[in-house]
PyMOL Python script that loads the backbone (N, CA, C, O; Angstrom):
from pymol import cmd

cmd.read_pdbstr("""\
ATOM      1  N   UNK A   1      17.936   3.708   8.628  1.00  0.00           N
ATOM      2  CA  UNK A   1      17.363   2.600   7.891  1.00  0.00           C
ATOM      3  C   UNK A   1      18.304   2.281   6.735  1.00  0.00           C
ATOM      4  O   UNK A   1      18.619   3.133   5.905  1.00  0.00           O
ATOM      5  N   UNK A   2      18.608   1.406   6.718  1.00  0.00           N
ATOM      6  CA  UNK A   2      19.151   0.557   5.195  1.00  0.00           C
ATOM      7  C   UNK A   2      18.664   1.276   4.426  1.00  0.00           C
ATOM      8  O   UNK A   2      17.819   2.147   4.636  1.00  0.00           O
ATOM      9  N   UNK A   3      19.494   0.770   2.801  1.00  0.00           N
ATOM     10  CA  UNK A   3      18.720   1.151   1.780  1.00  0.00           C
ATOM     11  C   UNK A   3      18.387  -0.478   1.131  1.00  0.00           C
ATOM     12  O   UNK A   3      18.166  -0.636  -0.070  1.00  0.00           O
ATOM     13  N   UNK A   4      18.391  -1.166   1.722  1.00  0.00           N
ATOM     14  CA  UNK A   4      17.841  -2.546   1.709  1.00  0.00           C
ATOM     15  C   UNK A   4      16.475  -2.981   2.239  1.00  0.00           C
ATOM     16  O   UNK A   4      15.690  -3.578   1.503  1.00  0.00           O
ATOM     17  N   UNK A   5      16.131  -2.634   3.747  1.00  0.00           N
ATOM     18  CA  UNK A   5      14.968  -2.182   3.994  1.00  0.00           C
ATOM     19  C   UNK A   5      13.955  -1.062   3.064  1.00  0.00           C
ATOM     20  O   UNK A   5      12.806  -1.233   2.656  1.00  0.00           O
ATOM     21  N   UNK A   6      14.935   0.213   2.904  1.00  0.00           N
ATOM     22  CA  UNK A   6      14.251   0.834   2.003  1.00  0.00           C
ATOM     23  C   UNK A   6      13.358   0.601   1.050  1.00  0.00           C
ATOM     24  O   UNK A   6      12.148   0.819   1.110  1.00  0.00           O
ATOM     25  N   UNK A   7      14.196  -0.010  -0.157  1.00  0.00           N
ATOM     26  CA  UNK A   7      13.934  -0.776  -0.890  1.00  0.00           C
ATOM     27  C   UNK A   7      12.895  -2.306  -1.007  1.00  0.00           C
ATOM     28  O   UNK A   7      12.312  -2.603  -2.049  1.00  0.00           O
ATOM     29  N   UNK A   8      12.839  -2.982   0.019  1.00  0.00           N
ATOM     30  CA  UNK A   8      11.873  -3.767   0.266  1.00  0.00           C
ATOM     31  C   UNK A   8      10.697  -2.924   0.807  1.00  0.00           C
ATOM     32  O   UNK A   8       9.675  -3.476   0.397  1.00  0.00           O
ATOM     33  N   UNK A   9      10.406  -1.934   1.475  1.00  0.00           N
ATOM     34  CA  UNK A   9       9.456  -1.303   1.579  1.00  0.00           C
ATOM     35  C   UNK A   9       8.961  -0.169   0.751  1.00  0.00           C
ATOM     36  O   UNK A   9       7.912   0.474   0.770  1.00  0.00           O
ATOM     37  N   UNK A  10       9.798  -0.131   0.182  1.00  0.00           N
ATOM     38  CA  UNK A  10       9.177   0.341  -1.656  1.00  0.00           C
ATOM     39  C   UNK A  10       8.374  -0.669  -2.601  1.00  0.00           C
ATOM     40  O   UNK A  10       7.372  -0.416  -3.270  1.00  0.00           O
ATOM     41  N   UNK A  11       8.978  -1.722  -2.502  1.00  0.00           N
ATOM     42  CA  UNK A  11       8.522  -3.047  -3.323  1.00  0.00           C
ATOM     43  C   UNK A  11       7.499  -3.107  -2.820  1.00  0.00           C
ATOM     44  O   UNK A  11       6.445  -3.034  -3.452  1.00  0.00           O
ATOM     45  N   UNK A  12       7.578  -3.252  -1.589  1.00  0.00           N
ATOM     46  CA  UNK A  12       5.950  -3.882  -0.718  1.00  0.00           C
ATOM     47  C   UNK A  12       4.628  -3.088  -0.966  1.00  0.00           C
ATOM     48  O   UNK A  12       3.457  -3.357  -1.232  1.00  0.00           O
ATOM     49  N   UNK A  13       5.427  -1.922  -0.738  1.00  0.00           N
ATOM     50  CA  UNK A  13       3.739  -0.738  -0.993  1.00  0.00           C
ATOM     51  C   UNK A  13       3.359  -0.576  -2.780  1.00  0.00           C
ATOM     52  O   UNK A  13       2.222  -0.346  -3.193  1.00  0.00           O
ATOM     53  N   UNK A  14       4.784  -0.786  -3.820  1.00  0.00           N
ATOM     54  CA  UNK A  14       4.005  -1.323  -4.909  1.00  0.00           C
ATOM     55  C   UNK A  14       3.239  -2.383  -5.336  1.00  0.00           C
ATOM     56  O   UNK A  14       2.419  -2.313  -6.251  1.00  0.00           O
ATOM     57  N   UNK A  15       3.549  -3.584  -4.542  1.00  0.00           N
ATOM     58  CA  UNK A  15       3.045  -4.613  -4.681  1.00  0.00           C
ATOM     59  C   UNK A  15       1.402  -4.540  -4.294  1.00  0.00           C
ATOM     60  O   UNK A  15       0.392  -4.839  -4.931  1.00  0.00           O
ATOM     61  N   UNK A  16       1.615  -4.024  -3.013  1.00  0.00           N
ATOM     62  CA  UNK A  16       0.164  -3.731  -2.323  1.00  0.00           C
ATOM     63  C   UNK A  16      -0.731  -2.873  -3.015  1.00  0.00           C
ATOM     64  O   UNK A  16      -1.953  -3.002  -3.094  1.00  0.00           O
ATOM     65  N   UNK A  17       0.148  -1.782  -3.625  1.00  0.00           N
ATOM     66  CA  UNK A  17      -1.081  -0.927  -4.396  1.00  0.00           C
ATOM     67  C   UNK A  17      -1.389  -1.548  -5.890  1.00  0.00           C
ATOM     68  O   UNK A  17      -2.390  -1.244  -6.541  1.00  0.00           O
ATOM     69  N   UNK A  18      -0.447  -2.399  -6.299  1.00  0.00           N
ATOM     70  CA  UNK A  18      -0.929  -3.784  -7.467  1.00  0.00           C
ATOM     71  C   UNK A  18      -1.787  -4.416  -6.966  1.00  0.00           C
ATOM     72  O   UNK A  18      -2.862  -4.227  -7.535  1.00  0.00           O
ATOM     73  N   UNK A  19      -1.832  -5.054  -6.202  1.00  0.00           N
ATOM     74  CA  UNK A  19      -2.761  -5.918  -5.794  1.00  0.00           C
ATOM     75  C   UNK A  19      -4.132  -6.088  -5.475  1.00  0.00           C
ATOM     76  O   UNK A  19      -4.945  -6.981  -5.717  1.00  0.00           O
ATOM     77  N   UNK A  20      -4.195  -4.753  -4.730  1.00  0.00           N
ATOM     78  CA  UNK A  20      -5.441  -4.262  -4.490  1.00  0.00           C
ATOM     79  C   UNK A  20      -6.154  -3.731  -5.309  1.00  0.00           C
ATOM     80  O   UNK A  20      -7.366  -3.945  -5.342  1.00  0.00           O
ATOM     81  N   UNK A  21      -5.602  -3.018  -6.044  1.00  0.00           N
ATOM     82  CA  UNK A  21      -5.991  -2.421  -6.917  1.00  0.00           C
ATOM     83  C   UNK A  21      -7.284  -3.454  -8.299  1.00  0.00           C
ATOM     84  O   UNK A  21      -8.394  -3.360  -8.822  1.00  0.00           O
ATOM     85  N   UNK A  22      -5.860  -4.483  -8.243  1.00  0.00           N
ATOM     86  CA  UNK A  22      -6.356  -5.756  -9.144  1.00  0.00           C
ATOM     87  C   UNK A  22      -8.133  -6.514  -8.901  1.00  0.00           C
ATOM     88  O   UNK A  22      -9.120  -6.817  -9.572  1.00  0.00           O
ATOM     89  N   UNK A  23      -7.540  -6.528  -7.167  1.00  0.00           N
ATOM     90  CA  UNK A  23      -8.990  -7.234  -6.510  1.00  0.00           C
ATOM     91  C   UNK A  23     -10.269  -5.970  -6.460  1.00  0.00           C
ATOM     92  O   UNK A  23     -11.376  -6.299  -6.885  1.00  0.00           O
ATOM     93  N   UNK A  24     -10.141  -5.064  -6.126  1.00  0.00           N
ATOM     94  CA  UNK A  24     -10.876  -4.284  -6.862  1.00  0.00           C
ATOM     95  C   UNK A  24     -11.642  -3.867  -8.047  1.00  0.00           C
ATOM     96  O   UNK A  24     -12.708  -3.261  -8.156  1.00  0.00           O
ATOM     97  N   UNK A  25     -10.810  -4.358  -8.912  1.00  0.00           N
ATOM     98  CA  UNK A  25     -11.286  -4.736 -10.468  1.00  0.00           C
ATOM     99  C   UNK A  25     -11.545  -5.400 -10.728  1.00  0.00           C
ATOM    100  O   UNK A  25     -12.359  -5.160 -11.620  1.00  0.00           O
ATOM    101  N   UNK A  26     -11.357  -7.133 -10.466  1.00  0.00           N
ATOM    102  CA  UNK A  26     -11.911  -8.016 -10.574  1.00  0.00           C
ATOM    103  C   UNK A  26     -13.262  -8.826  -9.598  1.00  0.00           C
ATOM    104  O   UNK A  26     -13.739  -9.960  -9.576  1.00  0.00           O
ATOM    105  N   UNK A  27     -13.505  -7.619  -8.907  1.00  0.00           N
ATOM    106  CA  UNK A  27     -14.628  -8.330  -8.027  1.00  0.00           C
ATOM    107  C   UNK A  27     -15.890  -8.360  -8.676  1.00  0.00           C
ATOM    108  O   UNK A  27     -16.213  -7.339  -9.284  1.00  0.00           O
ATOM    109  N   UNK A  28     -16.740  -9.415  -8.667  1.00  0.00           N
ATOM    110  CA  UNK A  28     -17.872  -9.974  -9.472  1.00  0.00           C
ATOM    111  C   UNK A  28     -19.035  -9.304  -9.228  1.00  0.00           C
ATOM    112  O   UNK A  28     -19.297  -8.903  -8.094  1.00  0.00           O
ATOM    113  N   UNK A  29     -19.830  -9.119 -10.242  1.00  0.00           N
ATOM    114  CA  UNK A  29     -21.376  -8.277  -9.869  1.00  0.00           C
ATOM    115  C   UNK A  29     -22.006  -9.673  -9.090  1.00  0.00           C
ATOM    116  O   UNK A  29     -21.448 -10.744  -8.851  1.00  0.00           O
ATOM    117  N   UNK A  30     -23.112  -9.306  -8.855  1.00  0.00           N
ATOM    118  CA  UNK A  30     -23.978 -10.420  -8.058  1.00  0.00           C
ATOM    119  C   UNK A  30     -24.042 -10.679  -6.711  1.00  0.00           C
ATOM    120  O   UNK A  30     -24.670 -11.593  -6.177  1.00  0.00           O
ATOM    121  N   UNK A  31     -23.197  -9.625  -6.050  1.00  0.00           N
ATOM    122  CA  UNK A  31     -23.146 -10.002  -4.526  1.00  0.00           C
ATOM    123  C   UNK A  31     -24.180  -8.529  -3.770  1.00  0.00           C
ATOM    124  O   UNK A  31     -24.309  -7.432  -4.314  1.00  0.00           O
ATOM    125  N   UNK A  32     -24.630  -8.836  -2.780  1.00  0.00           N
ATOM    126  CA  UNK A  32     -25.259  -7.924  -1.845  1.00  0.00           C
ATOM    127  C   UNK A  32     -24.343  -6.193  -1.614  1.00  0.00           C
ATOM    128  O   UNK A  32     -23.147  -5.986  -1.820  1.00  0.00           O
ATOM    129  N   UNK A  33     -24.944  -5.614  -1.342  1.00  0.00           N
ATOM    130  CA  UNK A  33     -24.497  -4.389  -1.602  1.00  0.00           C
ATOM    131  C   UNK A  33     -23.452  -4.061   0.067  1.00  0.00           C
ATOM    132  O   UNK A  33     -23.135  -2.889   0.272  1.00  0.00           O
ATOM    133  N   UNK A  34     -23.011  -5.149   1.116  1.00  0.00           N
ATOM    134  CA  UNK A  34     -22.186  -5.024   1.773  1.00  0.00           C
ATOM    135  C   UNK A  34     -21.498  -5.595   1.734  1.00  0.00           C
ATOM    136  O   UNK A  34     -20.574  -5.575   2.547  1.00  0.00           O
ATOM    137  N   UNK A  35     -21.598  -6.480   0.678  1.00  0.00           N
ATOM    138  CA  UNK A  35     -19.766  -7.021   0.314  1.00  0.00           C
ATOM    139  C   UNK A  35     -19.264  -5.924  -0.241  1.00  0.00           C
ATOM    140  O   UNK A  35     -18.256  -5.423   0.259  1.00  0.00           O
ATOM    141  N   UNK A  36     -19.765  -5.453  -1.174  1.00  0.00           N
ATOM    142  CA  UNK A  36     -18.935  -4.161  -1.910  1.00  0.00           C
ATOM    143  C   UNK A  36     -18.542  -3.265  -0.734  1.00  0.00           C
ATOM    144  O   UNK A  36     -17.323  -3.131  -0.622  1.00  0.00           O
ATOM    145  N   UNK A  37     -19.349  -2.569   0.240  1.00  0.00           N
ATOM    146  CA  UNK A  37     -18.723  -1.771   0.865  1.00  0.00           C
ATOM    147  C   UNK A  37     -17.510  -2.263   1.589  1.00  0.00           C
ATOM    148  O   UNK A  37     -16.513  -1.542   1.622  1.00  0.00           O
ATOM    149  N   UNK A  38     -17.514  -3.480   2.194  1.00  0.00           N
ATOM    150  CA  UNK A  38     -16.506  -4.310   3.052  1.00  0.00           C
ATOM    151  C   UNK A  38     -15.218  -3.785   2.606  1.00  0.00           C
ATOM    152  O   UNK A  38     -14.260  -3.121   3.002  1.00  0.00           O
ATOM    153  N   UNK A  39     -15.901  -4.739   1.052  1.00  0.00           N
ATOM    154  CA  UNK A  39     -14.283  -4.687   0.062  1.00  0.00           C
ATOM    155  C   UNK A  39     -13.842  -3.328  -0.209  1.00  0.00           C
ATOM    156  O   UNK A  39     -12.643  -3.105  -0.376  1.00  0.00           O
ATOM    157  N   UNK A  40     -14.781  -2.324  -0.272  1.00  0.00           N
ATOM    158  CA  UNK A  40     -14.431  -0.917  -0.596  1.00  0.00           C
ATOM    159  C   UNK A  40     -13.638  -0.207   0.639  1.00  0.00           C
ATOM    160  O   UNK A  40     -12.991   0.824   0.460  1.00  0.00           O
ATOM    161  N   UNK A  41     -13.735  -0.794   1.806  1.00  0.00           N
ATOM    162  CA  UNK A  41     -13.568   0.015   2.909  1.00  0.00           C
ATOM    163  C   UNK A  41     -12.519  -1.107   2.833  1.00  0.00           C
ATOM    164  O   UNK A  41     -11.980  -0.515   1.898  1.00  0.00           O
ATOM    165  N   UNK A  42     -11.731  -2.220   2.984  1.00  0.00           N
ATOM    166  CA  UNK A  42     -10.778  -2.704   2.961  1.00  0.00           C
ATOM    167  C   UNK A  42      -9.628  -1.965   1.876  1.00  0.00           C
ATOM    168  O   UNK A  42      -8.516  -1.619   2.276  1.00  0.00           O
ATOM    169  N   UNK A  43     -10.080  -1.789   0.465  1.00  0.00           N
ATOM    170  CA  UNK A  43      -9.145  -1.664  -0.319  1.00  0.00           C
ATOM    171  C   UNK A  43      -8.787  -0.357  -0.221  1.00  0.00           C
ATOM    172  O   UNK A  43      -7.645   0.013  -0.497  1.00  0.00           O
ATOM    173  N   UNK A  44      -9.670   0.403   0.156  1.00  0.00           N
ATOM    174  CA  UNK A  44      -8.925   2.014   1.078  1.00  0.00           C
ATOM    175  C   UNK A  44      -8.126   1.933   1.865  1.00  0.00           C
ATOM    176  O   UNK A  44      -6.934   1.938   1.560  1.00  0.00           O
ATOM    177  N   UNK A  45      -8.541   1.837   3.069  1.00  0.00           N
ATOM    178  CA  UNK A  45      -7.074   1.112   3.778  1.00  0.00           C
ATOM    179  C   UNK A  45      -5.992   0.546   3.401  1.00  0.00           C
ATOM    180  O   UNK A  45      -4.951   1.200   3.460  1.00  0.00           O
ATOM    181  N   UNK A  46      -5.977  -0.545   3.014  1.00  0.00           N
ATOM    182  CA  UNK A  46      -4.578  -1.006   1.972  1.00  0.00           C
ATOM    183  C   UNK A  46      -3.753  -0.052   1.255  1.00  0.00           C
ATOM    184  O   UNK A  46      -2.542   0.125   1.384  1.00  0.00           O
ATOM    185  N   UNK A  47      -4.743   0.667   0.315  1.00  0.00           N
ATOM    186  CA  UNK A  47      -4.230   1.699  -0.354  1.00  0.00           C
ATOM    187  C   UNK A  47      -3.269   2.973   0.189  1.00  0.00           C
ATOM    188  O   UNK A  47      -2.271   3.574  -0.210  1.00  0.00           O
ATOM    189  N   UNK A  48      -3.969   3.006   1.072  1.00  0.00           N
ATOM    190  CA  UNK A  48      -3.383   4.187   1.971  1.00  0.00           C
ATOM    191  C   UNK A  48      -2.285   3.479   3.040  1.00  0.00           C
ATOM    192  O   UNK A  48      -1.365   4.190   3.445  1.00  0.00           O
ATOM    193  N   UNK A  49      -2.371   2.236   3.448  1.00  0.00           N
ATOM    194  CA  UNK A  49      -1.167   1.845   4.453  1.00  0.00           C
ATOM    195  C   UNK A  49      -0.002   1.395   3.320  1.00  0.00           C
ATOM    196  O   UNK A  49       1.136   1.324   3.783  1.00  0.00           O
ATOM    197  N   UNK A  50      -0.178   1.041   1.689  1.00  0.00           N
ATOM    198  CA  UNK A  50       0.653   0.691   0.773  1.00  0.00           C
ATOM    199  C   UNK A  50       1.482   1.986   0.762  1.00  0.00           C
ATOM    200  O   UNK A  50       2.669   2.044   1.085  1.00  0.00           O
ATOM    201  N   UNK A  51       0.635   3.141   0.307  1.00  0.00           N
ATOM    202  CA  UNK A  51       1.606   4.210   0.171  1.00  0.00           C
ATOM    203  C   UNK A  51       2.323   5.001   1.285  1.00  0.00           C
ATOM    204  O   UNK A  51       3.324   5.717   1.265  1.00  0.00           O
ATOM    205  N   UNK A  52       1.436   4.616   2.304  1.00  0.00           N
ATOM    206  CA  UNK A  52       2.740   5.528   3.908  1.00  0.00           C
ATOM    207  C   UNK A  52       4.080   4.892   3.514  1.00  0.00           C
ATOM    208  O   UNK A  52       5.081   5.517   3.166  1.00  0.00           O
ATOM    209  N   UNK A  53       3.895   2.888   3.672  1.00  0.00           N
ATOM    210  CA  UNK A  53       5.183   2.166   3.451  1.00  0.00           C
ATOM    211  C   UNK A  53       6.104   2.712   2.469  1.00  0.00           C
ATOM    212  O   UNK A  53       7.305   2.797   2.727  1.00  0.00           O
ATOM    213  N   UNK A  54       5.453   3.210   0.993  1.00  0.00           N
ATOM    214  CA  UNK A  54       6.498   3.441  -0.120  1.00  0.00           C
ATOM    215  C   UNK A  54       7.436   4.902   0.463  1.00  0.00           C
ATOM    216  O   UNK A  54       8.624   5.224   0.451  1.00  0.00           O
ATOM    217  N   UNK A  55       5.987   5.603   1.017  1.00  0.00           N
ATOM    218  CA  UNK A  55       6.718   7.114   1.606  1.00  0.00           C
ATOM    219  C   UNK A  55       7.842   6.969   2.356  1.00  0.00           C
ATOM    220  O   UNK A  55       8.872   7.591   2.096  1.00  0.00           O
ATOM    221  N   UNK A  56       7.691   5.821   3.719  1.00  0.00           N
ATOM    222  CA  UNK A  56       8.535   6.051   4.278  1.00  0.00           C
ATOM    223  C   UNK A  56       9.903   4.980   3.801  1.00  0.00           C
ATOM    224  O   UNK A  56      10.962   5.065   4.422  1.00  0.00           O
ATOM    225  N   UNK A  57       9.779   4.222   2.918  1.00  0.00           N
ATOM    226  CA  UNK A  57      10.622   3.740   1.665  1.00  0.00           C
ATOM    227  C   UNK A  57      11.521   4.501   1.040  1.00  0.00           C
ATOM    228  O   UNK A  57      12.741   4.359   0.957  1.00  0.00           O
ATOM    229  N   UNK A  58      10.745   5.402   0.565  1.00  0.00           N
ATOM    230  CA  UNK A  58      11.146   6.541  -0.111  1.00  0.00           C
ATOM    231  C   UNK A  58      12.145   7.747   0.689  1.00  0.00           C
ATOM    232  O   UNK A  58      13.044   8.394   0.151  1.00  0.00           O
ATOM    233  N   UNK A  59      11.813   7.810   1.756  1.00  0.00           N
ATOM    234  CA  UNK A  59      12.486   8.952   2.787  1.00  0.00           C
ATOM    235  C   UNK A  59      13.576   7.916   2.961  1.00  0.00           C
ATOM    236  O   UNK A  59      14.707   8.379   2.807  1.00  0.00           O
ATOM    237  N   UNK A  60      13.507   6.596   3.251  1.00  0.00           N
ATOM    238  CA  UNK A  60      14.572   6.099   3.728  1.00  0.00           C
ATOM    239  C   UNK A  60      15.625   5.890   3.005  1.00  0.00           C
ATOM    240  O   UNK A  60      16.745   5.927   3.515  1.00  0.00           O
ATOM    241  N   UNK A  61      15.404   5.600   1.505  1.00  0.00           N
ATOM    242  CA  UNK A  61      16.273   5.080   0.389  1.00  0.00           C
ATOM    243  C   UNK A  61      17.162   6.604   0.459  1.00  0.00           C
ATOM    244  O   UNK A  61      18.329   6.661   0.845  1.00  0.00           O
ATOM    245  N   UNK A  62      16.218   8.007  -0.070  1.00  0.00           N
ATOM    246  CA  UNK A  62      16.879   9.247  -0.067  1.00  0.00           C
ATOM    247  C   UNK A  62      17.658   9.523   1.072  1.00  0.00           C
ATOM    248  O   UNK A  62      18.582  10.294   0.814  1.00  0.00           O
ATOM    249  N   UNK A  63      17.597   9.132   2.320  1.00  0.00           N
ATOM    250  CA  UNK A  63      18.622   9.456   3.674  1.00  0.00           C
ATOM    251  C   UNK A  63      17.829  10.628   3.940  1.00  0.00           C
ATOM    252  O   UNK A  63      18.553  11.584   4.221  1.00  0.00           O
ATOM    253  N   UNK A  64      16.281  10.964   3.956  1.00  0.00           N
ATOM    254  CA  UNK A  64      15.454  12.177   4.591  1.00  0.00           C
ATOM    255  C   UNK A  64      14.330  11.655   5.491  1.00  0.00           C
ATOM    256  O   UNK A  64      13.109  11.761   5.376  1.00  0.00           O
ATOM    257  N   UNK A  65      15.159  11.006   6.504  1.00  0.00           N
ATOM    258  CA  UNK A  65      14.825  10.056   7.613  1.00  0.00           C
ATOM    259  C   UNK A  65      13.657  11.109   8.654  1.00  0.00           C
ATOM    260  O   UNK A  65      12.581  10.679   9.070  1.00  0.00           O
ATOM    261  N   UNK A  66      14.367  13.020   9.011  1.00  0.00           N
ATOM    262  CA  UNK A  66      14.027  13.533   9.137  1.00  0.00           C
ATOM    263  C   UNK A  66      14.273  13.586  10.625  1.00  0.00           C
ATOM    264  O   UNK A  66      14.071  14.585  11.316  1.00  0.00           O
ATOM    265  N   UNK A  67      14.634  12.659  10.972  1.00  0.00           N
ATOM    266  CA  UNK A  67      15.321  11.941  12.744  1.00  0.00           C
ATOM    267  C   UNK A  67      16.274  12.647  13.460  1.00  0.00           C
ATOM    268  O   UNK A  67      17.359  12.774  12.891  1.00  0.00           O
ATOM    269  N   UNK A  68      16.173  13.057  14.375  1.00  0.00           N
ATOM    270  CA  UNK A  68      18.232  13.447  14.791  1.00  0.00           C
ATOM    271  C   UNK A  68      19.306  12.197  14.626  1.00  0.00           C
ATOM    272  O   UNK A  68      19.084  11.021  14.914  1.00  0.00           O
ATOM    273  N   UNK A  69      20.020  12.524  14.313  1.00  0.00           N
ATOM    274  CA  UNK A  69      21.503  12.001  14.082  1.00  0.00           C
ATOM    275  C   UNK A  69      22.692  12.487  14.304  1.00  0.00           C
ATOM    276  O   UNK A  69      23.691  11.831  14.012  1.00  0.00           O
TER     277      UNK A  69
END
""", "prot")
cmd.dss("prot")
cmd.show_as("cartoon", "prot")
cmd.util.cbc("prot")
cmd.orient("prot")
């Protein structure tokens, strides 16, 4: 992997764990108690597919691909 790819998939999983994070915090009282779970069970996911991306970002930028070569 690049360290260009790398690097964009570092960005991406920070961005994603910004983001979500954000909509999470800003979601409004007043709604039924399965929007919250929706959104709760969405922003888990995100969270967790943001940080595999940075991980494997991260392995890639360092060259600990872990692959044969």
């Amino acid at each position: 992997m690049s360290r260009k790819i790398a690097g964009f998939l570092i960005a991406l999983g920070a961005f994603m764990i910004f983001e979500w994070i954000n909509l999470g915090l800003n979601l409004a009282d007043g709604h039924p108690t399965s929007f919250y779970v929706v959104h709760g069970i969405l922003i888990a996911v995100n969270l967790v597919l943001a940080l595999v991306l940075a991980w494997i970002g991260v392995r890639g930028f360092t060259g600990r691909s872990g692959g044969a070569r």
